[in-house]
C-alpha positions as CSV (number, residue, x, y, z in Angstrom):
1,X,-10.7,8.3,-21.7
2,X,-14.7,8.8,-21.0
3,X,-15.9,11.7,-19.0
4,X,-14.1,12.7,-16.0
5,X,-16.5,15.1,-13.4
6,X,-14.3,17.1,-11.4
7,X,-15.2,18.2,-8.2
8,X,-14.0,20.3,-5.5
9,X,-14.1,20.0,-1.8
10,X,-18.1,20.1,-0.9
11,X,-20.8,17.7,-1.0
12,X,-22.5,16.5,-4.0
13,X,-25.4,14.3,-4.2
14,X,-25.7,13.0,-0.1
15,X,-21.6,12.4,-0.8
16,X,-18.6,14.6,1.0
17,X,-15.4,15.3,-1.4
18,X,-13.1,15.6,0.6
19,X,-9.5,15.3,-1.7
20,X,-6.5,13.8,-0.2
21,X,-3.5,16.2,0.3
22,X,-1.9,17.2,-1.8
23,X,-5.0,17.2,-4.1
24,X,-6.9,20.8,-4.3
25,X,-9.9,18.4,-6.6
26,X,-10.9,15.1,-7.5
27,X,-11.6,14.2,-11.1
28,X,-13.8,10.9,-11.7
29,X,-15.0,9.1,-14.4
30,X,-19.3,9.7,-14.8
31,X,-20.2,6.2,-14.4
32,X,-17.9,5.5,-11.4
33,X,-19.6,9.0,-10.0
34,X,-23.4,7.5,-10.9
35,X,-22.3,4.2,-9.0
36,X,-21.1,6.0,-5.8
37,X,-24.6,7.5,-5.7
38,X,-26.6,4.4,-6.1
39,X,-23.9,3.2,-3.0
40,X,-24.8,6.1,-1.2
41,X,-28.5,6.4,-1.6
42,X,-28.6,2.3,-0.2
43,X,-26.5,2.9,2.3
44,X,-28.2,3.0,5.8
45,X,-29.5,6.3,7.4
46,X,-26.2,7.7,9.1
47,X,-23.5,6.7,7.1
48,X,-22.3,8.5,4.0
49,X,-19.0,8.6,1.9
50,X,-16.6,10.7,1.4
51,X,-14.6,10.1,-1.9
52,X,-11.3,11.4,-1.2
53,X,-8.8,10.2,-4.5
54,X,-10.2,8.8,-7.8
55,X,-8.1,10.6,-10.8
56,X,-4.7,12.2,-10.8
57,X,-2.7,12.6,-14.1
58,X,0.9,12.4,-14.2
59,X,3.4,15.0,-15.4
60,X,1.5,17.8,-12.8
61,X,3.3,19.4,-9.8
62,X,0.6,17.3,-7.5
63,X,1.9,13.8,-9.1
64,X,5.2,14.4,-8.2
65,X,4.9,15.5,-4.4
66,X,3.1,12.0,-4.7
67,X,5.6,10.2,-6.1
68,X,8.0,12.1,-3.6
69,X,5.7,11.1,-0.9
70,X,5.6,7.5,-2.0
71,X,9.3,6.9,-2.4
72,X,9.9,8.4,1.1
73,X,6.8,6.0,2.4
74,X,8.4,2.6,0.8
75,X,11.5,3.6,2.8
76,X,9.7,3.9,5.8
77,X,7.6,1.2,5.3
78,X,10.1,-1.8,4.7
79,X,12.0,-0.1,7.8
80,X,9.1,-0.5,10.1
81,X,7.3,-3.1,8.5
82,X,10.2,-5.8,7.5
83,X,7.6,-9.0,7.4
84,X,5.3,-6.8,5.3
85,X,7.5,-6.2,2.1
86,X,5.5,-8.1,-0.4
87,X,2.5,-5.6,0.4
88,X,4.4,-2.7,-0.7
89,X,3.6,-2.8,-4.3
90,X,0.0,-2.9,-3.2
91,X,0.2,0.0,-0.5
92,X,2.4,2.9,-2.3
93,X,1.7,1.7,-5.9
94,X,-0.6,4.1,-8.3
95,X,-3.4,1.2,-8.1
96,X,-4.9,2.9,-11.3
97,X,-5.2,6.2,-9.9
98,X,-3.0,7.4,-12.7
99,X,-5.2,5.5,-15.1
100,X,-8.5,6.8,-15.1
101,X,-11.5,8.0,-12.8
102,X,-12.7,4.5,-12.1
103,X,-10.3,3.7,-9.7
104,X,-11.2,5.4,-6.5
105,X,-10.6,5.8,-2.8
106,X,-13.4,6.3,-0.2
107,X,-13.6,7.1,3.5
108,X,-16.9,6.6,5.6
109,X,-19.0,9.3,7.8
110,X,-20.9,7.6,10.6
111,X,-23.5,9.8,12.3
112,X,-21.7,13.0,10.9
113,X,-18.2,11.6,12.3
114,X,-15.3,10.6,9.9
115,X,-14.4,7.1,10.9
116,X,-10.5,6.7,11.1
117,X,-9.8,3.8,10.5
118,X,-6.2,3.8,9.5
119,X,-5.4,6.7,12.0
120,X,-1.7,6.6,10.6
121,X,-2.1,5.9,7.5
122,X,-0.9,2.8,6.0
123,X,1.9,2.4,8.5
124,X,-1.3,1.8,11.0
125,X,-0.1,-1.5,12.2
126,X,-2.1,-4.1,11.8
127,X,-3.8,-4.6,15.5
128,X,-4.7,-1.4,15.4
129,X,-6.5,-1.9,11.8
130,X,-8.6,-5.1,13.1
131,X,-9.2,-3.6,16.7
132,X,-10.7,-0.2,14.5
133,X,-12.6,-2.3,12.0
134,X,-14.1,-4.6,14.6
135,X,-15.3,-1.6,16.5
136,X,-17.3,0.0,13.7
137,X,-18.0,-3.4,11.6
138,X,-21.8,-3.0,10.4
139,X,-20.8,0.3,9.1
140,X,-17.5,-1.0,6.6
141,X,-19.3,-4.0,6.0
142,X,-22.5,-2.3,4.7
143,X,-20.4,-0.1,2.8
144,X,-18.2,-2.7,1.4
145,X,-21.0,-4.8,0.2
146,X,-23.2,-1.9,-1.5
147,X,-20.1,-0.8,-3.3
148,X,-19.7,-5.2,-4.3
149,X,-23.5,-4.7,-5.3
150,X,-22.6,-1.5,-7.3
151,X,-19.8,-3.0,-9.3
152,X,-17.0,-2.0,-7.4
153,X,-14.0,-4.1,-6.8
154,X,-12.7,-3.9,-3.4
155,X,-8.3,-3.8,-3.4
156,X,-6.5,-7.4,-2.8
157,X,-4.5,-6.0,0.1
158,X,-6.1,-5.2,3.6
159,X,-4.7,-1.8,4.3
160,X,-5.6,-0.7,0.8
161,X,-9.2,-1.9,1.2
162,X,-9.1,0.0,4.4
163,X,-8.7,3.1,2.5
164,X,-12.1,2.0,0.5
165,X,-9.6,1.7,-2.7
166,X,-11.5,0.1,-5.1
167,X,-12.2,-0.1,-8.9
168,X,-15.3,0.1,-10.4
169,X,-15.5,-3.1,-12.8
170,X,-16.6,-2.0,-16.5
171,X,-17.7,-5.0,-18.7
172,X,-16.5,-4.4,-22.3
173,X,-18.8,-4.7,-25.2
């Protein structure tokens, strides 16, 4: 595995850390980390990001209130959400997470103000999602395509991509 920066809640270079419960830290890989700040530093005056998930190993006690977590959310989920079952895998899966630090999850800071955009999570239903992205538009599209322009890969599924999941693309060789 290459280099993994670990960070603790703060902000580093113009970005917030802000780790996702149950988290305490977030450990990235360098070149993902070098990539977010090239993001950041073209993003518009106003916005930054807050990386809130990239790396979590398995076998720890945070992993399994995670995999706790995620069971209980699949339940939930495909109660609630019947016509959305296929997007389950996508939603409570690892996505990479468990992988290494180039898999990573981002939220966005407009004017000093966490946008919300999935105010309940992934069970946010879907109106809600396209009502919230639709409101603050130039700001996820600005930060969606710098992180495109950077080399990250936005997630397949809509919620997840609403959670800024994304990989960073390596090119072997």
């Amino acid at each position: 595995m290459s280099s993994l920066l670990p960070f603790k809640r703060g902000t580093y270079n113009g970005i917030l850390v802000r780790p996702r419960w149950p988290s305490a830290g977030i450990a990235i890989d360098r070149r993902a980390w070098d990539r977010l700040g090239s993001v950041q530093q073209a993003l518009p005056a106003g916005i930054q990001l807050i990386l809130t998930r990239a790396y979590e190993p398995t076998g720890t006690r945070t992993s399994l209130v995670r995999r706790i977590a995620r069971k209980t959310g699949v339940r939930l989920f495909g109660l609630l959400y019947r016509s959305r079952a296929s997007e389950i895998d996508d939603i409570f899966g690892a996505n990479g997470h468990d992988r290494d630090g180039t898999h990573v999850d981002i939220s966005i800071s407009l004017h000093g103000r966490r946008l919300r955009l999935l105010p309940l999570g992934v069970f946010t239903p879907i109106r809600w999602q396209n009502r919230l992205t639709d409101k603050y538009l130039p700001a996820v599209r600005s930060v969606q395509s710098q992180l495109i322009n950077h080399g990250f890969k936005p997630h397949r599924n809509k919620t997840e991509s609403l959670q800024m999941h994304c990989d960073l693309v390596i090119a072997e060789g």
